[in-house]
C-alpha positions as CSV (number, residue, x, y, z in Angstrom):
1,X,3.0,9.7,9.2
2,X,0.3,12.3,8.1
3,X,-2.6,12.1,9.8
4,X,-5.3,11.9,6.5
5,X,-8.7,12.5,8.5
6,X,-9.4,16.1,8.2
7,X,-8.8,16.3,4.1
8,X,-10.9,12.7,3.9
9,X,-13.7,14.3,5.8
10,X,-13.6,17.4,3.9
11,X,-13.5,15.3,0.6
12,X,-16.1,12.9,1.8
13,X,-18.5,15.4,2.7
14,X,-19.0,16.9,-0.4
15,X,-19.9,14.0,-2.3
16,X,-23.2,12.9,-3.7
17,X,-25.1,10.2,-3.4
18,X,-23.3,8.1,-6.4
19,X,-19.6,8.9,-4.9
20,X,-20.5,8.0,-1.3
21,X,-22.3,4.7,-2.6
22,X,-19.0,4.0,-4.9
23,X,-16.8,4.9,-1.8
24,X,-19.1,2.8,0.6
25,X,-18.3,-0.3,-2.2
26,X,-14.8,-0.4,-2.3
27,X,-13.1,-3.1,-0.6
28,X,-10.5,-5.3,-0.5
29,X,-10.0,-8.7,-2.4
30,X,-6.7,-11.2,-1.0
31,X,-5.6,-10.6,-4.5
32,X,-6.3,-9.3,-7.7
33,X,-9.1,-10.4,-9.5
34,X,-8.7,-9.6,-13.3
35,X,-10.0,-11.4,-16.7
36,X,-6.4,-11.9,-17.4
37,X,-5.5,-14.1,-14.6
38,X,-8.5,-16.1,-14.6
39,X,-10.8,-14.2,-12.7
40,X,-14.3,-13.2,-14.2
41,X,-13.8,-14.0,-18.0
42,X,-17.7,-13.0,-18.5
43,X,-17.6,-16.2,-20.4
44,X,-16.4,-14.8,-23.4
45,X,-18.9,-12.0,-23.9
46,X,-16.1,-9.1,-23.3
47,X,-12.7,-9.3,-24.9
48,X,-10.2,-8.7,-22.0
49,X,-6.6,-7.4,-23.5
50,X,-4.0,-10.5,-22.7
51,X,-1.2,-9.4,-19.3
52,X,1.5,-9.6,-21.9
53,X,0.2,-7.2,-24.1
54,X,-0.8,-4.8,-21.4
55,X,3.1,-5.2,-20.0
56,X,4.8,-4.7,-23.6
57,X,2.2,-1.4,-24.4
58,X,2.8,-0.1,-21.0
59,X,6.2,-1.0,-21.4
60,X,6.4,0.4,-24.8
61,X,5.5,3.9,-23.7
62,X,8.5,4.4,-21.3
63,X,9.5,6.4,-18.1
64,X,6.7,9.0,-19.1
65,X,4.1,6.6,-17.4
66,X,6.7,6.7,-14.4
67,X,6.1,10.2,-13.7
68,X,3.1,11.0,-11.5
69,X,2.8,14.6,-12.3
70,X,1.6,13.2,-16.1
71,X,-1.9,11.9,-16.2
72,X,-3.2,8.5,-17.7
73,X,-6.4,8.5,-18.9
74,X,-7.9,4.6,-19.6
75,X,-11.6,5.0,-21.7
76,X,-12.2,1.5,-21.5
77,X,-10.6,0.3,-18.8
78,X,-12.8,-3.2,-17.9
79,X,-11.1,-4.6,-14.5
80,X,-8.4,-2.6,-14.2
81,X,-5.5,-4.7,-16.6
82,X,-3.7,-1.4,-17.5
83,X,-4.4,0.7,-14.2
84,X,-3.3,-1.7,-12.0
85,X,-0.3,-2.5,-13.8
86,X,0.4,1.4,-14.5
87,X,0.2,1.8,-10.7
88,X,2.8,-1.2,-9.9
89,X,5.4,0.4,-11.7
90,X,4.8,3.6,-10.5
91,X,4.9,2.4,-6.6
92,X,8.1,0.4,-7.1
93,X,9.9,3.6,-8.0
94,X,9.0,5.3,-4.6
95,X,12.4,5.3,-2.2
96,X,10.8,7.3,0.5
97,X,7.8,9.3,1.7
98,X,5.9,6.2,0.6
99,X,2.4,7.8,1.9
100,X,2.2,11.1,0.1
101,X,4.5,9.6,-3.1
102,X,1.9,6.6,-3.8
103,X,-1.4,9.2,-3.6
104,X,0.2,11.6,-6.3
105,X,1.2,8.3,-8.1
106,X,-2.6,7.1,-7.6
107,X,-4.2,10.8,-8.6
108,X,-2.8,10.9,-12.0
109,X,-4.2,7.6,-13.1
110,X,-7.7,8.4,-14.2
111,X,-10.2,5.2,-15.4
112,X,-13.5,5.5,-17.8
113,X,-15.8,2.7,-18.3
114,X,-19.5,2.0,-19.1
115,X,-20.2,-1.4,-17.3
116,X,-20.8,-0.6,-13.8
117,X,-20.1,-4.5,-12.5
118,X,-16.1,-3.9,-14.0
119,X,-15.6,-0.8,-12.8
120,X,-16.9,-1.6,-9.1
121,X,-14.1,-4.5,-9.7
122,X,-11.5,-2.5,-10.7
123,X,-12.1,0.5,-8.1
124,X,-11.7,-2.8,-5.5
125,X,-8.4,-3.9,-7.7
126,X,-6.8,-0.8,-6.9
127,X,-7.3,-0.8,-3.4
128,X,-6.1,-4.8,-3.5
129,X,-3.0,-3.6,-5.3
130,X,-2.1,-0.8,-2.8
131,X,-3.2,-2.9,0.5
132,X,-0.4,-6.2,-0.6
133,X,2.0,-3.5,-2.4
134,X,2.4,-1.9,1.0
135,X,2.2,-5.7,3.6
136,X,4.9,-7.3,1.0
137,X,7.1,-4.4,1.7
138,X,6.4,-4.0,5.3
139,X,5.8,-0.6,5.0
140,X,3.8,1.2,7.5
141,X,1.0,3.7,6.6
142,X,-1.7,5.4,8.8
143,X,-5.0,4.2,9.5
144,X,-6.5,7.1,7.7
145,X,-4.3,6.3,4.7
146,X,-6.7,3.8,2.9
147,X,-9.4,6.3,3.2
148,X,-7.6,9.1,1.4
149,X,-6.8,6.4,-1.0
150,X,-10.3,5.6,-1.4
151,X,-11.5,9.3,-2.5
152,X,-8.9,9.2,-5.0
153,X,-10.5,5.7,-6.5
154,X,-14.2,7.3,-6.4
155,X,-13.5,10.1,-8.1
156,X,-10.9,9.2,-10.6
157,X,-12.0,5.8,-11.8
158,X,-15.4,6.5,-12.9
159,X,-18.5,5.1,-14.3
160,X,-19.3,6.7,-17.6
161,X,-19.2,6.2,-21.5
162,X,-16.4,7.4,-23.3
163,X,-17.1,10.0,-26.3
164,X,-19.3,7.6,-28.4
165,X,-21.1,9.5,-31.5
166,X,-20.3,12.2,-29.8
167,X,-24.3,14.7,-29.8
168,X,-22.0,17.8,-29.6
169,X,-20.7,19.1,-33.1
170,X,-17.7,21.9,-34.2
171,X,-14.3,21.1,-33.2
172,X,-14.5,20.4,-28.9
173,X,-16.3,17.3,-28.1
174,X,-16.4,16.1,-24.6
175,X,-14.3,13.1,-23.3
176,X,-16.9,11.3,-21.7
177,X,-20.6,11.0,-20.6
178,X,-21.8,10.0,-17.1
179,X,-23.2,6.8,-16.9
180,X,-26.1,5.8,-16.0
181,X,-27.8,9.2,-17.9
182,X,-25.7,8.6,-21.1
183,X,-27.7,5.5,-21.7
184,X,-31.0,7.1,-21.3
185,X,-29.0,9.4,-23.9
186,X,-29.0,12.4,-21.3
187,X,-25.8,13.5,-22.4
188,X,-23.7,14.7,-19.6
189,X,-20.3,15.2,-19.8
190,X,-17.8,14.4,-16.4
191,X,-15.8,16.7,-14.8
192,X,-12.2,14.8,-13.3
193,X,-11.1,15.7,-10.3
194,X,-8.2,16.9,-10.1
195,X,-5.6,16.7,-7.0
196,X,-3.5,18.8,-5.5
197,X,-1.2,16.5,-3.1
198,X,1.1,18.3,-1.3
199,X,2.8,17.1,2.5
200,X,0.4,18.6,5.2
201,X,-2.6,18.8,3.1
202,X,-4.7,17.3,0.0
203,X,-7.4,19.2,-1.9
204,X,-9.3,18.5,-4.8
205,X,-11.0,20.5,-7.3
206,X,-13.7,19.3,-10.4
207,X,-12.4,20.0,-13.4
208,X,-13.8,20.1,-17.4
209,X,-11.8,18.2,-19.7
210,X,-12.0,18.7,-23.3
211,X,-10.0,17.4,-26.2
212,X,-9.5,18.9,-30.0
């Protein structure tokens, strides 16, 4: 098993006060709490896309989502409906090195939204996902593992507002806008981190993303 402490405190240590907060918040649930099984409904005020329709999209799309060195970007991800299920298929196709093979699955899935209640749940939906994924398999992971796993979740699943009436003009517009200055309209775009994962180490780098 590798031993995850060194690259977490490294990680850890250069975040700010946001990330460690968001870090500090994730925990685990006995099972996942999403709109579409019943859980938090909001009572209506947010539409919450239906489990079937996430499975036949996801579905739709093919082995491409299956492959962790291709990234998935969800702008409005609410509790996690697509993300979680994205990240169930990709962990049932792991045979061995489960450890290092479930963080690259985990580092390419990358999660935008603007209400800060739904994507504290989600962050917490991941970590429920990998924590019953890996006691229904009997698999055994290091105690540093959920850590690691939690760096990954506060950096790639972030609070922020995807490129609404976009202030920037020509033909590059930024993906997203950090929350909670984009409501203040203090327009600042996010960098995604973006993970190299290899078998003895795991770095990270910030990195702009733009789209034409």
């Amino acid at each position: 098993m590798f031993d995850f402490t060194s690259c977490v405190d490294d990680i850890h240590s250069r975040f700010n006060k946001e990330q460690l907060n968001a870090f500090n918040a994730i925990t685990c649930f006995d099972c996942l709490h999403l709109a579409t099984l019943g859980y938090n409904d909001r009572e209506g005020f947010q539409i919450f896309t239906p489990e079937f329709i996430v499975k036949q999209m996801t579905d739709a799309i093919g082995d491409d989502l299956l492959d962790f060195s291709k990234t998935v970007l969800e702008p409005t991800s609410g509790d996690g409906a697509f993300t979680t299920y994205i990240l169930q298929k990709r962990l049932e196709t792991i045979k061995e090195n489960f450890e290092i093979e479930s963080l690259k699955a985990l580092s390419t899935i990358y999660s935008i939204e603007m209400d800060n209640e739904l994507i504290i749940l989600q962050r917490n939906n991941i970590l429920t996902l990998l924590k019953n994924y890996i006691k229904e398999h009997n698999l055994i992971v290091d105690y540093s593992y959920y850590d690691m796993a939690k760096c990954i979740i506060t950096l790639n699943f972030v609070w922020a507002m995807f490129n609404y009436n976009s202030p920037i003009g020509g033909f590059l517009v930024d993906v997203a806008y950090k929350m909670p200055n984009a409501e203040k309209k203090a327009f600042k775009p996010i960098n995604f981190a973006v993970w190299n994962i290899a078998d003895n180490n795991i770095t990270v780098k910030d990195e702009g993303v733009d789209i034409w």
